[in-house]
Backbone bond lengths (Angstrom), bond angles and torsions (degrees), N, CA, C in turn:
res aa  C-N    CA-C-N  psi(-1)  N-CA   C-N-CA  omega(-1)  CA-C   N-CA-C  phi
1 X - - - 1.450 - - 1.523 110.04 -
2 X 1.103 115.83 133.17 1.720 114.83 163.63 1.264 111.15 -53.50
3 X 1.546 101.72 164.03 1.580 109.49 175.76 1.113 114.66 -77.38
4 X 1.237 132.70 144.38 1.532 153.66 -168.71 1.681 82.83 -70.98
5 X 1.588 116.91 135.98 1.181 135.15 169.98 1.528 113.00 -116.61
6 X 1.606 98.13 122.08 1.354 119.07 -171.15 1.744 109.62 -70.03
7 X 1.194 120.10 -79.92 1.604 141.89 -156.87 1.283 103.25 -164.36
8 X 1.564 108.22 154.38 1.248 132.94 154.68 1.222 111.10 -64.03
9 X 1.614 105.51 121.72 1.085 145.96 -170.83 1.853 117.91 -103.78
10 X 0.643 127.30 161.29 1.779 125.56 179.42 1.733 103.45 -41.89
11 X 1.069 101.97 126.94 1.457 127.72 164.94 1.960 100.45 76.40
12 X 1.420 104.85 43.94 1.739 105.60 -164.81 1.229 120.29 49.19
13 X 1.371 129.46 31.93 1.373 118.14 162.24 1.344 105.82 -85.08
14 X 1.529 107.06 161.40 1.776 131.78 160.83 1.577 95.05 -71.74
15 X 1.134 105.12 115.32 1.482 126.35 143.62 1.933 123.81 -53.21
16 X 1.455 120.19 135.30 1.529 84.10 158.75 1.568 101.83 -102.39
17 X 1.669 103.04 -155.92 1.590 123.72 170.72 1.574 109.59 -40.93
18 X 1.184 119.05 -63.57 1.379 140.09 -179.94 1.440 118.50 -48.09
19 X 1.418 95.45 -74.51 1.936 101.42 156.93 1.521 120.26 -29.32
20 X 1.237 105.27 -66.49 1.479 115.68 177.79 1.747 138.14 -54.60
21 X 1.503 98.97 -24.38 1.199 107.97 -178.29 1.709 97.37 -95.83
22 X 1.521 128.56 -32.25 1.627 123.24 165.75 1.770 108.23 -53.24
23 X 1.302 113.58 -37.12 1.115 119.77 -176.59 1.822 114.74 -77.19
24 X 1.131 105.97 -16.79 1.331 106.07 161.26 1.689 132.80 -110.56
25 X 1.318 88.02 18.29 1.600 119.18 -178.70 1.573 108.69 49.95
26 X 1.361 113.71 41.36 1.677 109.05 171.94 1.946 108.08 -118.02
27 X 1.088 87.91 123.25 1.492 102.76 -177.02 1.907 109.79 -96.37
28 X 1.250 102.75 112.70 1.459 112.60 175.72 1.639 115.84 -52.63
29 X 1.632 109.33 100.65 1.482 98.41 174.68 1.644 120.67 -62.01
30 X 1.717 99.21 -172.70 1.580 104.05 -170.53 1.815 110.05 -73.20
31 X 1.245 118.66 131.14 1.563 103.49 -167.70 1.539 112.09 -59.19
32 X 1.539 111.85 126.03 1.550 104.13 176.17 1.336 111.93 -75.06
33 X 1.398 90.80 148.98 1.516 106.59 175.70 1.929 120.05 -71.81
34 X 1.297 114.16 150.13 0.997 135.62 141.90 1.747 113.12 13.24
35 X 1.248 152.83 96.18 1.371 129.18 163.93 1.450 114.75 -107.35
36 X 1.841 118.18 37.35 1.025 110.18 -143.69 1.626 86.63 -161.96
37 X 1.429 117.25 170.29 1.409 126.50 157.90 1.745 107.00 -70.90
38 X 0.860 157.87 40.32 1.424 147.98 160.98 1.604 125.96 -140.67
39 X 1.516 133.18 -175.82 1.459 137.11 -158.63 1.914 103.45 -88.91
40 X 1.169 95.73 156.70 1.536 89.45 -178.44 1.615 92.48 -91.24
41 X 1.143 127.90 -41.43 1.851 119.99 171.43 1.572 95.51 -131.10
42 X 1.533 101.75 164.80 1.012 113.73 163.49 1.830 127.81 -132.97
43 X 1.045 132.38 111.37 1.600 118.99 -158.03 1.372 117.06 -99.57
44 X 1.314 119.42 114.53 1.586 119.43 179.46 1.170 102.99 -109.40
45 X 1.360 123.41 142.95 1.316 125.06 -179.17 1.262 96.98 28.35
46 X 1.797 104.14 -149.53 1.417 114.10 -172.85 1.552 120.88 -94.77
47 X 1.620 108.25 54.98 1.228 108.61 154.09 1.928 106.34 -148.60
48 X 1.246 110.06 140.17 1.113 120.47 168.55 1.562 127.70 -102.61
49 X 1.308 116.74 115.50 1.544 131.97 -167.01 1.816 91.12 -88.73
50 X 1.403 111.76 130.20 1.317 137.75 152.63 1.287 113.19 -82.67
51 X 1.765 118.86 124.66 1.738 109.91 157.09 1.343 107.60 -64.63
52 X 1.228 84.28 168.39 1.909 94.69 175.05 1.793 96.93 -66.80
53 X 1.409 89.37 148.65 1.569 105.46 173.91 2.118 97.68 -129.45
54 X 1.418 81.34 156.43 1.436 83.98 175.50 1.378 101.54 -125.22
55 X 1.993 108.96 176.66 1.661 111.43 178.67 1.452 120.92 -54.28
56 X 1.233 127.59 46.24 1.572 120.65 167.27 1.414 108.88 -65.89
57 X 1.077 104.51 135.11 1.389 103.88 146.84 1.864 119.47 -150.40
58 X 0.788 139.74 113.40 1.737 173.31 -105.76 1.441 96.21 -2.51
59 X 1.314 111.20 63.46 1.495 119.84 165.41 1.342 106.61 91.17
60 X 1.171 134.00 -9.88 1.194 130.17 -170.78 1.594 108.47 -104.61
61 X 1.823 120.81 126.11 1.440 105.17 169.34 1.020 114.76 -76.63
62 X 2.006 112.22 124.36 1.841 92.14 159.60 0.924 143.53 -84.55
63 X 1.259 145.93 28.82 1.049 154.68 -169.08 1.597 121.58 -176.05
64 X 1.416 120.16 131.59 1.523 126.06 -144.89 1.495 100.16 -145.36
65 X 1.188 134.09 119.92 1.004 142.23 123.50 1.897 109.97 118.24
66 X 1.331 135.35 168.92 1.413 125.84 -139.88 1.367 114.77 -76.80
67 X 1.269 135.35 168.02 1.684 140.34 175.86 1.154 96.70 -97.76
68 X 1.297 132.77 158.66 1.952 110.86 -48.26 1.309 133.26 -81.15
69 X 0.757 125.88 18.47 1.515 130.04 -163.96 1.128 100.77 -98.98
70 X 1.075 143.82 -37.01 1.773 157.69 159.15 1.156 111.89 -62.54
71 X 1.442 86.64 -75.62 1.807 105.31 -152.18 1.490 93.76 -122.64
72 X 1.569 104.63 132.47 1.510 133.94 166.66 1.595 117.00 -54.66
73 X 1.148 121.22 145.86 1.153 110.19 -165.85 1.597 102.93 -85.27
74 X 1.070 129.30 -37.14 1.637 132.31 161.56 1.725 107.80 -37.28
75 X 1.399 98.17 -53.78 1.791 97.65 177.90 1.512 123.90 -87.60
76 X 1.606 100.35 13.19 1.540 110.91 148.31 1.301 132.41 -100.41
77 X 1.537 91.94 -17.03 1.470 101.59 165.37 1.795 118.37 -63.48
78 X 1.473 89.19 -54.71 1.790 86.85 175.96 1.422 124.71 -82.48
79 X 1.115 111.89 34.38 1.218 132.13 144.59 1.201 149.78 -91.00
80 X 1.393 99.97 -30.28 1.295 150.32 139.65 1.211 109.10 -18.75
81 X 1.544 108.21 -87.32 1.051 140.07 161.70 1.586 122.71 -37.53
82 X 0.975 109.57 -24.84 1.610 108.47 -179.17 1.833 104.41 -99.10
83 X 1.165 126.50 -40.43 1.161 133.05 174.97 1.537 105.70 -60.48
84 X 1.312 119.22 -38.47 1.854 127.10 168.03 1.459 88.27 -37.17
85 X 1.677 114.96 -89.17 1.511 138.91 -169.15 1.753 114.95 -22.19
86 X 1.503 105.51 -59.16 1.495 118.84 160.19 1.264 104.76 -37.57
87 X 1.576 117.52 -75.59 1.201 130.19 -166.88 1.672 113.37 -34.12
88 X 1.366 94.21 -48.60 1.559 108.04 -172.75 1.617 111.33 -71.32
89 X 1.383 110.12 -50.03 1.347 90.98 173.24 1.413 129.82 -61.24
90 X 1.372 110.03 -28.75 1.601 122.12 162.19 1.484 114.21 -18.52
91 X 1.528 93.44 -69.78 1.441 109.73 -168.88 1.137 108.26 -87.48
92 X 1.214 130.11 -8.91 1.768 130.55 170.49 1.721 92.25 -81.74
93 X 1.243 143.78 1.14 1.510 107.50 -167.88 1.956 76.14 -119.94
94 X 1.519 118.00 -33.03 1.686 122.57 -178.85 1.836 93.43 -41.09
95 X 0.984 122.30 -58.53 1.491 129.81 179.32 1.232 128.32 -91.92
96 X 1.454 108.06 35.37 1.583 117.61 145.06 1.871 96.37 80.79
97 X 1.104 111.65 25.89 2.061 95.40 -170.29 1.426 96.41 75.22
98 X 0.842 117.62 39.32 2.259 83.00 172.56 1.971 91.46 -156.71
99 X 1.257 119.41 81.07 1.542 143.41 142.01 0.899 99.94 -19.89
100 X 0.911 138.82 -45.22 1.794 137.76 -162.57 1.165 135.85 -81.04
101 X 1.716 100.64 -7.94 1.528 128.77 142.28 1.326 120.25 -53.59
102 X 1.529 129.76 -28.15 1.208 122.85 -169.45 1.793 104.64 -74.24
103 X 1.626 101.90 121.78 1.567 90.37 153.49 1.349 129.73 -69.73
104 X 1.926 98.44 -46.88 1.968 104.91 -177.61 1.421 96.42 -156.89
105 X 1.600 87.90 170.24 1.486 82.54 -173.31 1.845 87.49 -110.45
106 X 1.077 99.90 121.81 1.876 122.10 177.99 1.883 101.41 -64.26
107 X 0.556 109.17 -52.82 1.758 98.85 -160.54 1.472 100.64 -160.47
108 X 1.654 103.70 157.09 1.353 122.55 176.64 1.522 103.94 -139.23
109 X 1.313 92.86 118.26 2.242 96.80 152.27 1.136 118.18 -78.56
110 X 1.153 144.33 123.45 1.157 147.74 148.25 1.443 142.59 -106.76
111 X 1.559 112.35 93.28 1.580 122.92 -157.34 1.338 115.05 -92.33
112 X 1.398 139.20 111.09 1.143 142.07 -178.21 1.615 117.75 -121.23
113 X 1.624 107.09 131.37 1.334 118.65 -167.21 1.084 100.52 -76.71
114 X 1.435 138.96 123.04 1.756 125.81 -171.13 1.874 83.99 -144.00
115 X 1.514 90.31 169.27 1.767 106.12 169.75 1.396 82.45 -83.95
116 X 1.692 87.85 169.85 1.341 110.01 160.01 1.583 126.54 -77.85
117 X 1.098 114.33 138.97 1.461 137.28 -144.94 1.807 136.12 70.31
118 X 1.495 94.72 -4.42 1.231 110.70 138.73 2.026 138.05 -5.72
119 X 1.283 118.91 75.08 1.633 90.90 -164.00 1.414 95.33 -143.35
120 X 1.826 110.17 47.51 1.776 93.57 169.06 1.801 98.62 -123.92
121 X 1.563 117.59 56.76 1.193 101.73 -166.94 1.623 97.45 -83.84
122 X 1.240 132.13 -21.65 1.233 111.64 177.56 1.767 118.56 -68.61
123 X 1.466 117.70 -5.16 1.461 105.87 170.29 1.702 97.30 -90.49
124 X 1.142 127.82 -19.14 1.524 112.20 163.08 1.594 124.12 -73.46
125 X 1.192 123.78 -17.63 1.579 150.21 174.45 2.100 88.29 -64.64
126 X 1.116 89.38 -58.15 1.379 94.80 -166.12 1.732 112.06 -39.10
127 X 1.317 126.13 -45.69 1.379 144.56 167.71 1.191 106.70 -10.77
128 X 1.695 111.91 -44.56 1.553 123.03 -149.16 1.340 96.46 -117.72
129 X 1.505 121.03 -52.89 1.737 117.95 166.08 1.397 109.38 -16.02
130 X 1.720 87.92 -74.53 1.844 93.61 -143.49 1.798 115.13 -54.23
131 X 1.799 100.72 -33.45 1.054 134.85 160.94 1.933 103.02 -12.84
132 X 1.666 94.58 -92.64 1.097 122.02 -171.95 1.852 107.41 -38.31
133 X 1.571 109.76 -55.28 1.628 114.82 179.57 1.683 89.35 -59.69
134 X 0.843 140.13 -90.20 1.603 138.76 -157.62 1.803 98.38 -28.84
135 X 1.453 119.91 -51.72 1.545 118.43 -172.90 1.621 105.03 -70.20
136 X 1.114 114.29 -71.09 1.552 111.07 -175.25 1.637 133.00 -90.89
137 X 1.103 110.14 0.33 1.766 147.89 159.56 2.185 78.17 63.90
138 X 0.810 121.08 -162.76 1.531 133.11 -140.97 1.319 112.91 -39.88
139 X 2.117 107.59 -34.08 1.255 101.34 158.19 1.436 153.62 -80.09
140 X 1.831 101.51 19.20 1.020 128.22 122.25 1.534 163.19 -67.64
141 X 1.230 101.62 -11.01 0.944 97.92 151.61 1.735 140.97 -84.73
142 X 1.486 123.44 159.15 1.518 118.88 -153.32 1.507 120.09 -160.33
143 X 1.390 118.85 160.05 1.776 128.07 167.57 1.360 98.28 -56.16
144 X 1.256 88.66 143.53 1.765 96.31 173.06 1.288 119.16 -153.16
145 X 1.120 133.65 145.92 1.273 140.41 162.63 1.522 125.71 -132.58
146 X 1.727 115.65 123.39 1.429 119.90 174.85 1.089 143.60 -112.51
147 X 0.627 132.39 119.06 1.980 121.17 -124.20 1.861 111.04 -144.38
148 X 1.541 118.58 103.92 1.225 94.43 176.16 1.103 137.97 -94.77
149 X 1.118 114.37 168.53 1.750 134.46 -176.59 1.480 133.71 -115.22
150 X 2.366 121.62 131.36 1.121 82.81 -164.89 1.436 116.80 -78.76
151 X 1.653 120.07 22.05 1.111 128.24 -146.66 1.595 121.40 172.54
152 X 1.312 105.56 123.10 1.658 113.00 -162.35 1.551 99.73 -130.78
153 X 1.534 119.64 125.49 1.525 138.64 138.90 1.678 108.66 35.96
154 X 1.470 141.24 93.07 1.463 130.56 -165.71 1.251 122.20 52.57
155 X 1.816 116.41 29.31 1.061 90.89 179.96 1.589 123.74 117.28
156 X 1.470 99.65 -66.83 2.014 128.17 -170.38 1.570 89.00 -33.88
157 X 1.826 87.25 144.15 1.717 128.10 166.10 1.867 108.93 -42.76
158 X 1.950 73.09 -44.88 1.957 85.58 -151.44 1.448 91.62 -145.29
159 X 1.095 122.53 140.34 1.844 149.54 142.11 1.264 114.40 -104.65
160 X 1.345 106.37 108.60 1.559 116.13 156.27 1.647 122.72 -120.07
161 X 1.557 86.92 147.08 2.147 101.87 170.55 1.119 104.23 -114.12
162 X 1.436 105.74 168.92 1.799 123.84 -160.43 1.553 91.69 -136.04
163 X 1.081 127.48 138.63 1.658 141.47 123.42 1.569 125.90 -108.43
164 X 1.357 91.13 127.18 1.768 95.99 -172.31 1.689 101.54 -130.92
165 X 1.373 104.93 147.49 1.705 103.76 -162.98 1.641 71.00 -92.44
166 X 1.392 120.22 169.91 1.410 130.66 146.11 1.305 111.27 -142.18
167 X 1.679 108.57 172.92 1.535 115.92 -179.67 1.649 100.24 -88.61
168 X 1.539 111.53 146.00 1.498 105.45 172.07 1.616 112.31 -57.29
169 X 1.309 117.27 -167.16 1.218 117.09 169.95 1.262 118.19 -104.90
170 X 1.010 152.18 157.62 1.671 156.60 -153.60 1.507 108.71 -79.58
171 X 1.251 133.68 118.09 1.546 106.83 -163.44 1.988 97.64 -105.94
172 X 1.321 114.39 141.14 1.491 115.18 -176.20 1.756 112.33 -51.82
């Protein structure tokens, strides 16, 4: 299959996945591991399920504890955002390095530790949305659900999962 084409890129070219994310200066960290009994993805047919990942980043969580009273809703957003990144490398290492398998990204969980009465988790969801349209432009966009919690995994702001349909791989 060809590579999934993002956007026009300088001089009207198609960008791919790869292109696009240098071009938005975000570099896919190392996929975190496991802190748990279960798979970091799992691939059935042509869709691959992400566990929830949380804001790690080189082992460290950034971000701790519920919206708002803790944590700002902007700094739940980029948290958001960082659990996307996880997410992505997840599924960038499930498919061998090569993004360019992804047709779309199908659905997002999005779990946010909030007080009670709490009810803007979809502008914290957003972190990872808008994310996703900027990386894979329409075939990014997706189902979603944001949902809060009185309590998420070490603690974390935010837990998010990924489903992404992809193309198989070409067989010789």
């Amino acid at each position: 299959m060809p590579p999934i084409r993002v956007r026009p890129g300088a001089r009207g070219h198609m960008t791919t996945v790869q292109q696009r994310l240098r071009e938005l200066g975000v570099c896919l960290p190392e996929a975190p591991k496991p802190v748990a009994a279960y798979l970091p993805a799992v691939v059935v047919g042509d869709l691959v399920f992400v566990s929830g990942q949380i804001p790690l980043c080189d082992g460290t969580l950034l971000c701790r504890g519920p919206v708002p009273s803790i944590v700002s809703v902007p700094a739940a957003q980029r948290a958001a955002r960082q659990c996307l990144l996880n997410a992505l490398a997840v599924l960038d290492d499930a498919l061998d390095g090569d993004l360019e398998r992804v047709r779309r990204i199908v659905r997002l969980g999005v779990y946010v530790a909030c007080d009670p009465g709490f009810t803007d988790q979809p502008q914290v969801a957003n972190g990872a949305s808008e994310l996703l349209v900027e990386i894979f432009g329409e075939a990014g966009r997706h189902a979603r659900a944001a949902v809060g919690s009185i309590a998420l995994p070490l603690g974390a702001t935010v837990e998010l999962e990924l489903v992404a349909q992809i193309h198989q791989p070409s067989r010789p």
